[in-house]
Backbone as numpy.savetxt, mean C-alpha at the origin, in Angstrom:
# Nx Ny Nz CAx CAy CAz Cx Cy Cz
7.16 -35.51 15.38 6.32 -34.29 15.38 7.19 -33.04 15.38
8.22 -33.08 16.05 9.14 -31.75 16.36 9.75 -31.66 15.17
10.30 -33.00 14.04 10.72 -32.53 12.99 9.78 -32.11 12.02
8.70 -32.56 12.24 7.78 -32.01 10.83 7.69 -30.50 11.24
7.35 -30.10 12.44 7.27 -28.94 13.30 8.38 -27.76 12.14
9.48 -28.59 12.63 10.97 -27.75 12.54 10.93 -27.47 11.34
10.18 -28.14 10.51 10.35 -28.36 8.63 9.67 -27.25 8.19
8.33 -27.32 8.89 7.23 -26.50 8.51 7.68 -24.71 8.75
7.87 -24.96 9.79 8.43 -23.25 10.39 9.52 -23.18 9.41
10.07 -23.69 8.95 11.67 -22.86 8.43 11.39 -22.76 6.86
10.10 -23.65 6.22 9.25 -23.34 5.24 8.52 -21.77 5.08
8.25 -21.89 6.28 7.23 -20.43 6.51 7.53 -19.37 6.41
8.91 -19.15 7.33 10.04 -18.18 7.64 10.24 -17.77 6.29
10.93 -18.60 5.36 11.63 -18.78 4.09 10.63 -17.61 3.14
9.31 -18.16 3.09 8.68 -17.14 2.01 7.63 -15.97 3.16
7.72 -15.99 4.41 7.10 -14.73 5.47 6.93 -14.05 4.36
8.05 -12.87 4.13 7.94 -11.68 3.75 7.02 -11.75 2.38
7.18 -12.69 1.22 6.46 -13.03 0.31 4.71 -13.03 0.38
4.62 -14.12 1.63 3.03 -13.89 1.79 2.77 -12.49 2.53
3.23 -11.83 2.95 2.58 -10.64 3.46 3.22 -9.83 2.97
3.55 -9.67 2.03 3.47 -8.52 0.48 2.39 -8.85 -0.32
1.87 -10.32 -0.35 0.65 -10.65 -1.26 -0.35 -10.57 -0.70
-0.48 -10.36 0.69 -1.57 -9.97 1.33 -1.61 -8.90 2.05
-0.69 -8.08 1.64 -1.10 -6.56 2.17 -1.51 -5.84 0.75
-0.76 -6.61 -0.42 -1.60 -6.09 -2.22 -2.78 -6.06 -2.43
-3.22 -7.48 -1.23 -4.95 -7.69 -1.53 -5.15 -6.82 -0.58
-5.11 -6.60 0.71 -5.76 -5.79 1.62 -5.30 -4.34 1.65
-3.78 -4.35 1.85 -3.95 -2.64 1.75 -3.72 -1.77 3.24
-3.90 -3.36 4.34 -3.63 -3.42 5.70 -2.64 -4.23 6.40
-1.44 -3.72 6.81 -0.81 -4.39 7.24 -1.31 -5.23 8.47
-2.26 -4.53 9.35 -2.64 -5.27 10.89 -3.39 -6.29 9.67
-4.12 -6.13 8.93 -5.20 -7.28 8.37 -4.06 -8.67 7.85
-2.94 -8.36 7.62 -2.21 -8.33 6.35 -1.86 -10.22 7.21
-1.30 -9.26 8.78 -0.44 -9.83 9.63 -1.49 -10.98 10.16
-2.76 -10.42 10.54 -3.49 -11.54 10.78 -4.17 -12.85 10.07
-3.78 -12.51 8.16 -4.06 -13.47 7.07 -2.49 -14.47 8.01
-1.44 -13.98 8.04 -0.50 -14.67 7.86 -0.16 -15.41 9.28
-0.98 -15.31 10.17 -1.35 -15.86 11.01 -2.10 -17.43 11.01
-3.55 -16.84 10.51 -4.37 -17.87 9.72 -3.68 -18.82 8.77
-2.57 -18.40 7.84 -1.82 -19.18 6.98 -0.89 -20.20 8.03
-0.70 -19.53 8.68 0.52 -20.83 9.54 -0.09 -21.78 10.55
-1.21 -21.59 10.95 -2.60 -22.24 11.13 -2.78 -23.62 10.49
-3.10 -23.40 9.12 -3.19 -24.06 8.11 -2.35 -24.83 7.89
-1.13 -24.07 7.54 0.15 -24.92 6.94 0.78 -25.81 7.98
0.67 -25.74 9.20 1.48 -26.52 10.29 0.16 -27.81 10.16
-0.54 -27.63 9.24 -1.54 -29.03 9.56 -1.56 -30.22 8.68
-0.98 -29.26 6.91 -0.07 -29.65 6.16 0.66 -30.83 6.03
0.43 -31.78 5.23 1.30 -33.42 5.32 2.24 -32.76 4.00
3.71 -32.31 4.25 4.72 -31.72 4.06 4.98 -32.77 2.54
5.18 -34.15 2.75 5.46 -35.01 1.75 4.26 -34.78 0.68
3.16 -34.67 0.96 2.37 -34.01 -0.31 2.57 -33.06 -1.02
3.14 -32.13 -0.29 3.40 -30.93 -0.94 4.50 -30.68 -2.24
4.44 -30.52 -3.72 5.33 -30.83 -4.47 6.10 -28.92 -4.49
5.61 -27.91 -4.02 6.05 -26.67 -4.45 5.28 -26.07 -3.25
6.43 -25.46 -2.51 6.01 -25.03 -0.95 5.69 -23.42 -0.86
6.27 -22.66 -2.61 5.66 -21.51 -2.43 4.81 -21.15 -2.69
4.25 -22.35 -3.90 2.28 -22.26 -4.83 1.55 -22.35 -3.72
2.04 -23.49 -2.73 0.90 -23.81 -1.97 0.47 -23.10 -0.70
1.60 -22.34 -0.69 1.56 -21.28 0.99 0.94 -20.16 0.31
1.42 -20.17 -1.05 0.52 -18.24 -1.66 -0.93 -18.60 -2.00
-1.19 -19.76 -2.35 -2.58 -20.47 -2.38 -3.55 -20.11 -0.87
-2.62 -20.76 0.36 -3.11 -20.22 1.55 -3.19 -19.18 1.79
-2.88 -18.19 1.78 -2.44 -17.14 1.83 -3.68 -16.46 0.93
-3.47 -16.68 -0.11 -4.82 -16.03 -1.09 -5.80 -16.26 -0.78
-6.48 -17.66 -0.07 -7.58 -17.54 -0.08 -7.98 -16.89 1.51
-7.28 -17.37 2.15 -7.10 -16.39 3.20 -7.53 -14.69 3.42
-7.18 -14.31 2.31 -6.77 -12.94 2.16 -8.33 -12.46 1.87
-8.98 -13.44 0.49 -9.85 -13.26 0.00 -10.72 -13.22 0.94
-11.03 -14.14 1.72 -12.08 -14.23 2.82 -12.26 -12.97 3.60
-11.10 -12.49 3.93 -10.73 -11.04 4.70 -11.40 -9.92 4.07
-11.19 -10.00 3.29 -10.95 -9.09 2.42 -12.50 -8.79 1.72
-13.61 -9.57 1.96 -14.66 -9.09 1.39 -15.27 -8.67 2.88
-14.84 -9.23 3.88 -15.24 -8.50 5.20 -14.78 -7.17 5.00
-13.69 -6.98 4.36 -12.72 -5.54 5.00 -14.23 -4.67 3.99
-14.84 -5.01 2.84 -15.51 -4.27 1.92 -16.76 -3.95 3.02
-17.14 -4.84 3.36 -18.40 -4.06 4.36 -17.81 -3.07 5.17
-16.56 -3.43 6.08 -16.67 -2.40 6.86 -16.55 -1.28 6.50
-15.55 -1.16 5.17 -15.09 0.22 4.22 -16.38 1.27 3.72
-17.79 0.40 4.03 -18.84 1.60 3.17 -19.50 1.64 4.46
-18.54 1.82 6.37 -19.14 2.80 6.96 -18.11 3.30 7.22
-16.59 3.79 6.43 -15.76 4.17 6.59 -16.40 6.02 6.62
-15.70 6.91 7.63 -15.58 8.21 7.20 -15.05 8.93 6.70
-15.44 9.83 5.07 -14.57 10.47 4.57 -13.42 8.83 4.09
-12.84 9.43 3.45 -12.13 8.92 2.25 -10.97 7.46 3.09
-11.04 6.47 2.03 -10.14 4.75 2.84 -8.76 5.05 1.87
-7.70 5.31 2.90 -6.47 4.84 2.15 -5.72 3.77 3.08
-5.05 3.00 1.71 -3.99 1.74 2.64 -3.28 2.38 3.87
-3.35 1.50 4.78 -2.37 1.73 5.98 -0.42 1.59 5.07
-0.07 2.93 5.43 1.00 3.05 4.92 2.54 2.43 5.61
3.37 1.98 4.80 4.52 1.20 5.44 5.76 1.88 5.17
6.68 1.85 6.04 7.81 2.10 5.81 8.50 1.22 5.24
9.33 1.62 4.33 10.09 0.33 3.66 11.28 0.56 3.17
12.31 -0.43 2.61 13.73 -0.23 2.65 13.77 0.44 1.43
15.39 1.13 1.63 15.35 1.99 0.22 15.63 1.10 -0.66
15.70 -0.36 -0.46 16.30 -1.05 -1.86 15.07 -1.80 -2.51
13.61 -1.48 -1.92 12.39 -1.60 -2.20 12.08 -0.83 -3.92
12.87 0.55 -3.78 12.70 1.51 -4.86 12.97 0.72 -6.36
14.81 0.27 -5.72 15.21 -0.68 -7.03 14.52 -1.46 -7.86
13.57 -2.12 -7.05 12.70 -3.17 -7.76 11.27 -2.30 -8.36
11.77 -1.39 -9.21 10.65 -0.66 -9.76 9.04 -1.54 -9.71
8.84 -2.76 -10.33 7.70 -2.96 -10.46 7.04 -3.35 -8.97
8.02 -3.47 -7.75 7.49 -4.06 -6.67 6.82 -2.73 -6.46
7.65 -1.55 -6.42 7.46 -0.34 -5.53 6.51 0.43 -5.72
6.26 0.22 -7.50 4.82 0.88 -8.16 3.88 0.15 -7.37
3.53 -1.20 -7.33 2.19 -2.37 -7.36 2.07 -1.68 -5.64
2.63 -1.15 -5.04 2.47 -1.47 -3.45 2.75 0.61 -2.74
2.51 1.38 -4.23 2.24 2.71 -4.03 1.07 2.90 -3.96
0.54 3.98 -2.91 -0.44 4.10 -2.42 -1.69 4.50 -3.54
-0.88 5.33 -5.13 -1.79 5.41 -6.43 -2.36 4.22 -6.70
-1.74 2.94 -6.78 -2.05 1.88 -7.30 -2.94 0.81 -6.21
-2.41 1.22 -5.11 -3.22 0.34 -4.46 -4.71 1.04 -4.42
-4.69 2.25 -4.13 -6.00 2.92 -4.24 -7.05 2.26 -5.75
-6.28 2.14 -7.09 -6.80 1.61 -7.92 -7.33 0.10 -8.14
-6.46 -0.49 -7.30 -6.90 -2.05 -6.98 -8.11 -2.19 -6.22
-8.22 -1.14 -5.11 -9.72 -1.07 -4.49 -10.81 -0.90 -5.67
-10.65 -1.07 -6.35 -11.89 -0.51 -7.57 -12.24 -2.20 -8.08
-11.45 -3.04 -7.95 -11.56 -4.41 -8.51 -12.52 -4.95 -7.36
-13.16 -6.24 -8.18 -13.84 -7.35 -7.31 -12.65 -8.04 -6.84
-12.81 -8.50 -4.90 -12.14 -9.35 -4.68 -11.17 -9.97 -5.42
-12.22 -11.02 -6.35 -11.36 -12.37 -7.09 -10.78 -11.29 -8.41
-11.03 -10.36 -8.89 -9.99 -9.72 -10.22 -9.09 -9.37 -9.19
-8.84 -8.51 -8.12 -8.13 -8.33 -6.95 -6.91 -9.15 -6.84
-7.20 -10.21 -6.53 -6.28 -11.34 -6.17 -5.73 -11.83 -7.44
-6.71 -12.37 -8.59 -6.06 -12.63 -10.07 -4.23 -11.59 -10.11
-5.24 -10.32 -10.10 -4.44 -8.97 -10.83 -3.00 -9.10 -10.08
-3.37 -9.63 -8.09 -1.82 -9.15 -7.73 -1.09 -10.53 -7.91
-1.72 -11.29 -8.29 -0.72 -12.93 -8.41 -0.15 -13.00 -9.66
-0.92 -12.38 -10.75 -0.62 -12.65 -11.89 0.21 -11.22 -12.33
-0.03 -10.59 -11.94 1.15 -9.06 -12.69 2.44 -8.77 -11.78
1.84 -9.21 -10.65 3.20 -8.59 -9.57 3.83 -10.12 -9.09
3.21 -11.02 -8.88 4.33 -12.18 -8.54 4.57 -12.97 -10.00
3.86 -12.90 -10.95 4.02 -13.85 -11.69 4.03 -15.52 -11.54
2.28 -15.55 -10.97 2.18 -16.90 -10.66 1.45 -17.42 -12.00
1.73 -18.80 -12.16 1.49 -19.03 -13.59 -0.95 -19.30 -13.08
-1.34 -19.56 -14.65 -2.77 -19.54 -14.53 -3.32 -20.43 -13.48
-2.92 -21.74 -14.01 -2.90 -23.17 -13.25 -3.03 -22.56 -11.78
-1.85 -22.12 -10.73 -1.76 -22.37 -9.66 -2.66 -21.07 -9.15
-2.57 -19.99 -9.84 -3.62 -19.24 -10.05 -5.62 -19.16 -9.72
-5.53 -20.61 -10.90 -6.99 -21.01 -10.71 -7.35 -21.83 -9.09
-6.25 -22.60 -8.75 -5.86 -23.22 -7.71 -6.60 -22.49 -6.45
-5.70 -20.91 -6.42 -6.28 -20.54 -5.41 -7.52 -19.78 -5.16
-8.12 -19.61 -6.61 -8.76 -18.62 -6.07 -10.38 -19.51 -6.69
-10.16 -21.32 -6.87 -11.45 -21.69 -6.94 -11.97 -21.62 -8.60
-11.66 -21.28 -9.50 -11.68 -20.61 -10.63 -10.89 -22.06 -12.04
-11.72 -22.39 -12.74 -10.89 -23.05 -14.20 -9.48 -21.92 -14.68
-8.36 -22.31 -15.19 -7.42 -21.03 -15.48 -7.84 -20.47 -16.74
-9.12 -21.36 -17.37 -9.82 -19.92 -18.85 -10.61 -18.92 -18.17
-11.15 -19.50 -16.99 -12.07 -18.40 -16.39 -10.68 -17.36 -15.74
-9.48 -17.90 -15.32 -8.42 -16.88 -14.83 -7.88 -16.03 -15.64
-7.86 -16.63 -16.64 -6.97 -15.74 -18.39 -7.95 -14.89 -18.35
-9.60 -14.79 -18.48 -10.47 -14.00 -18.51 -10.69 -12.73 -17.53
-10.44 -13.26 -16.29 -10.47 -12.42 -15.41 -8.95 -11.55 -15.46
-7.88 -12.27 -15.60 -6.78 -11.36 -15.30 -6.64 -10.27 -16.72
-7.75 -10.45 -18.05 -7.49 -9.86 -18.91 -8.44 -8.25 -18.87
-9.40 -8.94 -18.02 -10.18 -7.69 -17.40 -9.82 -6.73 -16.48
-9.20 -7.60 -15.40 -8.62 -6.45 -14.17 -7.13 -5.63 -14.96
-6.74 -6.30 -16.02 -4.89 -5.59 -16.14 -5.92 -4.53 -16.96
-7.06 -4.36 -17.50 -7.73 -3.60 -18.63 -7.99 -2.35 -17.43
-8.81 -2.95 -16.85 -9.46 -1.83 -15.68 -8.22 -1.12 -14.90
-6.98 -1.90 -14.23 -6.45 -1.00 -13.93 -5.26 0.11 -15.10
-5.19 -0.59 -16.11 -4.66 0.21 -16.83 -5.25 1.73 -17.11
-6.91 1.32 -17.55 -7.19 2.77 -17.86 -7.44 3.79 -16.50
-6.98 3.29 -15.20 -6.76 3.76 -13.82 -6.03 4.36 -13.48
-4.78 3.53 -13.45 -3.65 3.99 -12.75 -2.58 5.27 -13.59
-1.67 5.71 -12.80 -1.20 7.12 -13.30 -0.52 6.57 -14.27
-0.37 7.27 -15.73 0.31 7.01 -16.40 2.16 7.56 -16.89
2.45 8.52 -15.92 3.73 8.73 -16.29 4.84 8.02 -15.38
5.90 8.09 -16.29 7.10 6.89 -15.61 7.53 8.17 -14.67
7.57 7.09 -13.60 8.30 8.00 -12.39 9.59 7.82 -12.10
10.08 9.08 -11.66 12.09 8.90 -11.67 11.99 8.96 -10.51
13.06 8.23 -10.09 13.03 8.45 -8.24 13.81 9.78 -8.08
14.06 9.97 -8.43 15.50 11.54 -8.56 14.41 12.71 -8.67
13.54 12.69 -9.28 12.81 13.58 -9.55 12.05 13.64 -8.16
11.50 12.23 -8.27 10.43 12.24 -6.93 11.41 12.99 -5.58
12.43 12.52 -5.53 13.54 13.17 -4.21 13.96 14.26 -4.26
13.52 15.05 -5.50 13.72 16.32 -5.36 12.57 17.25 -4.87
11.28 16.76 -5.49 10.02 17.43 -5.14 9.85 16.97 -3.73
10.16 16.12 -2.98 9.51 15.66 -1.90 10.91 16.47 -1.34
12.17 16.72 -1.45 12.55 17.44 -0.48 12.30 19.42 -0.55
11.92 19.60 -1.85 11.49 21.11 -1.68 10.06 21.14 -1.24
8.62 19.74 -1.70 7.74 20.22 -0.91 7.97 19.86 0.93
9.19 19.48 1.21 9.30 19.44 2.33 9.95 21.04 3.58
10.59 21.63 2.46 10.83 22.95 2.91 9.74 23.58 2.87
8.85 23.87 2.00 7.77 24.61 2.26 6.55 23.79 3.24
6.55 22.98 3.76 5.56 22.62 4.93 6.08 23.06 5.75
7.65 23.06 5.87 8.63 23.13 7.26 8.20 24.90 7.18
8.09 25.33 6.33 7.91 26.95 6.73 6.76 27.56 6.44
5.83 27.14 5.79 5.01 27.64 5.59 4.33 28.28 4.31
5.12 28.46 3.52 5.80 28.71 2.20 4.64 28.45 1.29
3.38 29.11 1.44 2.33 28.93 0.27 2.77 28.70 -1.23
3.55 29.60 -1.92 4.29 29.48 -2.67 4.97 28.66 -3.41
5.58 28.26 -2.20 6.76 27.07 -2.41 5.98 25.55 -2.89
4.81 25.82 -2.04 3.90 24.44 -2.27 3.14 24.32 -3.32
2.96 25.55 -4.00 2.08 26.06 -5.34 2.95 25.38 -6.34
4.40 25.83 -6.12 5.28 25.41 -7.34 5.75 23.94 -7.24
5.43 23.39 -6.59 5.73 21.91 -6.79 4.45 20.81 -6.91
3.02 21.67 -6.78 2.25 20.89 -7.58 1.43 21.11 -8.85
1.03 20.10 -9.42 0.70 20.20 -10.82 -0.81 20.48 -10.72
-0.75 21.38 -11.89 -2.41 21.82 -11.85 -3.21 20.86 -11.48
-3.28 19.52 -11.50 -4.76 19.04 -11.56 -4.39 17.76 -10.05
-3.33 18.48 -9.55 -2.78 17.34 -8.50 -4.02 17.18 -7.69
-3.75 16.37 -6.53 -5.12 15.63 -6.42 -5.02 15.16 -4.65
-5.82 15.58 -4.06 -4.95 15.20 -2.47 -5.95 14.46 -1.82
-5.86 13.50 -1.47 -6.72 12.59 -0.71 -6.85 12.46 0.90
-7.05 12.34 2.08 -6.54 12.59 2.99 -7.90 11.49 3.91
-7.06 11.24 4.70 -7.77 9.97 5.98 -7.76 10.16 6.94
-8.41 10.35 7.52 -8.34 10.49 9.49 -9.09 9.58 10.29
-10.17 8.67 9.44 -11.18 7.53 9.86 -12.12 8.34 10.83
-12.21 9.20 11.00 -13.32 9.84 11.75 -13.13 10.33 13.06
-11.41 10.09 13.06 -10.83 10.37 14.42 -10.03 11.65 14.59
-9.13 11.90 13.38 -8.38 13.25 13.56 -9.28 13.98 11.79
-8.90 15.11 11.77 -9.27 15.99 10.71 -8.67 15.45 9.59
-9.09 15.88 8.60 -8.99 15.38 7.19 -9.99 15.56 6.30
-9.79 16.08 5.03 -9.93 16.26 3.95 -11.08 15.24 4.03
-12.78 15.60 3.53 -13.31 13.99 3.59 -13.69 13.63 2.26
-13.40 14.42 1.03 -13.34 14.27 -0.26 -12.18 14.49 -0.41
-11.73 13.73 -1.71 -10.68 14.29 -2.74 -10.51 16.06 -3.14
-9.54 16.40 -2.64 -8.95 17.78 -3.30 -8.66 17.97 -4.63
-8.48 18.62 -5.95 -8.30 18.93 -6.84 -7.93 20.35 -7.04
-6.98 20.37 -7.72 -6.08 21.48 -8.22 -5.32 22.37 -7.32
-4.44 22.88 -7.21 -3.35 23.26 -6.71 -3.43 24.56 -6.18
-4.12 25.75 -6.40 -4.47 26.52 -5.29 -5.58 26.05 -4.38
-6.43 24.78 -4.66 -7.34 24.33 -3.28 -6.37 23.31 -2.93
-5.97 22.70 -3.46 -4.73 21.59 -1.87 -3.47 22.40 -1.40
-2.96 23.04 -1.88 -2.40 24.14 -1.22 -2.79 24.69 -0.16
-4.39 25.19 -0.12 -5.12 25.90 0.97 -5.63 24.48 1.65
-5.73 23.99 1.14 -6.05 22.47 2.10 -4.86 22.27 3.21
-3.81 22.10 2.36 -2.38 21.84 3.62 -1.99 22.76 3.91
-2.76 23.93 4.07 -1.98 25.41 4.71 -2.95 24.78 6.20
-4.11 24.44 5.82 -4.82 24.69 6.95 -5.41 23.30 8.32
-4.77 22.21 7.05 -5.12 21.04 7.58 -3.60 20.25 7.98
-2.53 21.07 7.74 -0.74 19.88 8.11 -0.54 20.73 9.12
-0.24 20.69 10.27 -0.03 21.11 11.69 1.58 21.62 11.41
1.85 23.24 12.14 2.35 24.28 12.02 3.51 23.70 12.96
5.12 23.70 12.35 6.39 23.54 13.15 6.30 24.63 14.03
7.14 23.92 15.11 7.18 25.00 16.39 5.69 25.10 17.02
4.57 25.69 16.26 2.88 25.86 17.40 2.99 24.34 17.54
3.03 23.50 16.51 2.16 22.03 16.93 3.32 21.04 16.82
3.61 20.97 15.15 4.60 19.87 15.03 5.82 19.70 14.84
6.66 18.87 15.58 7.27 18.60 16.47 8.97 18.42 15.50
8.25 17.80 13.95 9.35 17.54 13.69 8.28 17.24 12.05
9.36 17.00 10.93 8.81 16.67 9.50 10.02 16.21 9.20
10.11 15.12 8.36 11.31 14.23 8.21 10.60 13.39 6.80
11.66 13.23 5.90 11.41 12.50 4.72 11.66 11.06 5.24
11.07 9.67 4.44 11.03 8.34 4.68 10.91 7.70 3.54
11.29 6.72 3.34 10.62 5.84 2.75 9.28 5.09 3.01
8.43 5.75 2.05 6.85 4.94 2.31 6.19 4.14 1.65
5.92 3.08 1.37 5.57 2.15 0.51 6.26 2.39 -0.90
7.87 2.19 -1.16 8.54 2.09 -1.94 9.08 3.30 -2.19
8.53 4.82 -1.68 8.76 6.18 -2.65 8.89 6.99 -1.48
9.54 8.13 -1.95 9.74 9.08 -1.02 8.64 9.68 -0.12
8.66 9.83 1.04 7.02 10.70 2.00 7.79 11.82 3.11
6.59 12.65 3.65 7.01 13.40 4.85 6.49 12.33 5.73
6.66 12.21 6.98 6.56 11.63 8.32 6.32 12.98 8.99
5.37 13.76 9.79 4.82 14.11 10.73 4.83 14.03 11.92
5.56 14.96 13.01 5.72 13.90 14.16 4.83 15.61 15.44
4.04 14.98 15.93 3.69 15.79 17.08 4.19 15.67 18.62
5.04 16.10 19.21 5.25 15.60 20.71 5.90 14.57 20.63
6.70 14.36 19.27 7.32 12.89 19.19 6.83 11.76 18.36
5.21 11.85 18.40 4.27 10.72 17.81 3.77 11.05 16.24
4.18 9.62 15.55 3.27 10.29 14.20 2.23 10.96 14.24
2.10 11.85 13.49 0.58 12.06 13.26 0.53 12.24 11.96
0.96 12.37 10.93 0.42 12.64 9.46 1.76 11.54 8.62
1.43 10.89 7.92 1.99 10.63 6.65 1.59 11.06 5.40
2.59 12.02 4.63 2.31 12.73 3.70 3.02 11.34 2.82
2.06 10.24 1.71 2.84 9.65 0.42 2.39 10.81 -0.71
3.59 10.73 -1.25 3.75 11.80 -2.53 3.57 10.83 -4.23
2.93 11.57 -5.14 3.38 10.81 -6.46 3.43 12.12 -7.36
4.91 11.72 -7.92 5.62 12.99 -8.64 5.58 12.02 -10.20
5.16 13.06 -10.93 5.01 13.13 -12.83 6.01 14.28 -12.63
7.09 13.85 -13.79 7.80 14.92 -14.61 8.08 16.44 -13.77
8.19 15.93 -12.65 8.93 16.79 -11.30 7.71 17.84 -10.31
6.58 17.19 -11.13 5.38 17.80 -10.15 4.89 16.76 -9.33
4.58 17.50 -7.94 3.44 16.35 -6.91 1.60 16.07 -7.95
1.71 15.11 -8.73 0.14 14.88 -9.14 -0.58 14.33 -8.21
-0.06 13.80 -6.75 -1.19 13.10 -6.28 -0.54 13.46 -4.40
-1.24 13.28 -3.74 -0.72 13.73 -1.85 -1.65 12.80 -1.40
-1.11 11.78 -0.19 -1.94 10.72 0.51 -1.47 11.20 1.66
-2.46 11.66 2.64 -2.31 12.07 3.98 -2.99 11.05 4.73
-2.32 10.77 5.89 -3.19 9.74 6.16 -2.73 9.77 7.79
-3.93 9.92 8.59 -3.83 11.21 10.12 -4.75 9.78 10.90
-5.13 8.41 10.30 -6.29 7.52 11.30 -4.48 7.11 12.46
-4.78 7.25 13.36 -3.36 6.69 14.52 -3.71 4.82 14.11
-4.94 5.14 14.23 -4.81 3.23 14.00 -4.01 2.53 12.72
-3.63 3.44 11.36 -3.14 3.06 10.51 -1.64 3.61 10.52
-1.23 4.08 11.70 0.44 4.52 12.13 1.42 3.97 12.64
0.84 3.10 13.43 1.55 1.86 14.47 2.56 1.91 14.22
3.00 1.60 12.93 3.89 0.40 12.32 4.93 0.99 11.92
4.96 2.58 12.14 5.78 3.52 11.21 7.27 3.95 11.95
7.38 3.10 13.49 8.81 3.00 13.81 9.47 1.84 13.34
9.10 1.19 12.65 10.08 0.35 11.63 10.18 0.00 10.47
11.21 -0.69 9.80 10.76 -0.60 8.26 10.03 -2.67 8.50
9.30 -2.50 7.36 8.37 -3.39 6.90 9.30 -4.30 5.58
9.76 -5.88 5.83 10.22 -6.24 4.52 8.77 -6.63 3.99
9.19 -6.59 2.48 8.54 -6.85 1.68 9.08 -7.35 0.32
8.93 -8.31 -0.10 9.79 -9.09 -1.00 8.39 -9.69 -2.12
9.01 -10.47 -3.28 8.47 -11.11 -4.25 8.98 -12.33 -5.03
């Protein structure tokens, strides 16, 4: 028993970070993310190991359907959400950036666009574009023939295409706008914040019904401007400190009041403008933001 034990855990360990990158793609929640991968080791320690011919199909199989189950719960609770749902945001390593396609699939633009999918296109979309799991193991998990999967994954890559932002992002660029719109929060600098976003930029903002926030989408750049003149808490009166991070793959401000997060600013920079600002002020979606988060594929 202790060796199947010993087998199973060092199985688990091995692809961790894997399943909870595939289930924070589907959810969008790391606390949710952590408790799929809970449920997965549940499962897998029950597992007759010698059956198993491929230990990563069959744990992302667990894992998916796992996720799925979650994950149509997480949809009820989201339509008595207040004012606007963004992913609980992660800190993550800077060598997250390198892997361009990881860092896009798990930016807060894109994940916001994955919320627009059904569950099962949901799960298709992140197995099949971001891990590259073949149809077969595909159909496997999610219950599905793999013509009904070719079908579905040809619909969700359709839907999020005509979604998601379309310009290639430079990280150089992004690290430049996120450190000048970081001087102008640090001072105040109406101005400063005018010129680093793009006319039709777009600011979303979360507080879950607990701190202030934006409860629609902002649009255009003298109203989110006056949005974060009046809604990002003032250095020296309030906050405490503003510091750049790595946030789900891309450059962000970190917010700190009295020491404690309170705002994560994620940024998405086109061609050296901010087009998009994810503020996100719920404390319940902050926890996590004194450490970095692996995340692998």
């Amino acid at each position: 028993m202790s060796e199947k034990l010993d087998a199973a855990t060092e199985a688990f360990v091995a692809h961790r970070n894997l399943l909870f990158t595939v289930a924070y793609e589907m959810l969008g929640s790391a606390a949710d993310a952590e408790d799929v991968l809970q449920e997965t080791w549940l499962k897998w320690v029950d597992v007759d190991l010698a059956e198993v011919r491929d230990v990563r199909s069959y744990l992302v199989r667990i894992t998916t359907r796992q996720s799925l189950s979650r994950l149509r719960t997480l949809g009820r609770r989201k339509e008595s959400y207040v004012g606007s749902w963004l992913p609980e945001p992660l800190l993550t390593a800077p060598d997250v950036a390198l892997d361009v396609e990881l860092a896009d699939s798990v930016s807060m633009a894109v994940l916001l666009v994955l919320e627009t999918l059904s569950p099962t296109e949901r799960a298709v979309f992140v197995l099949r574009e971001v891990f590259d799991v073949d149809y077969d193991e595909i159909a496997a998990a999610v219950d599905k023939s793999p013509a009904a999967v070719r079908q579905i994954a040809h619909r969700a890559r359709a839907h999020v295409a005509a979604r998601r932002p379309r310009g290639v992002v430079s990280a150089t660029d992004t690290h430049d706008a996120v450190e000048a719109f970081q001087r102008a929060v640090q001072t105040g600098d109406l101005q400063g914040l005018l010129d680093k976003l793009a006319p039709d930029v777009v600011l979303v903002g979360d507080g879950g019904g607990i701190k202030q926030a934006v409860l629609k989408p902002v649009v255009g750049a003298e109203r989110v401007a006056r949005a974060l003149a009046v809604g990002v808490p003032r250095i020296g009166r309030e906050m405490s400190s503003v510091e750049s991070a790595q946030v789900n793959g891309y450059p962000a401000l970190v917010l700190r009041v009295d020491g404690r997060v309170d705002t994560v600013l994620a940024v998405r920079v086109e061609e050296g403008l901010i087009t998009g600002l994810y503020s996100v002020r719920n404390p319940e979606k902050l926890s996590r933001l004194d450490r970095e988060i692996p995340i692998s594929r």
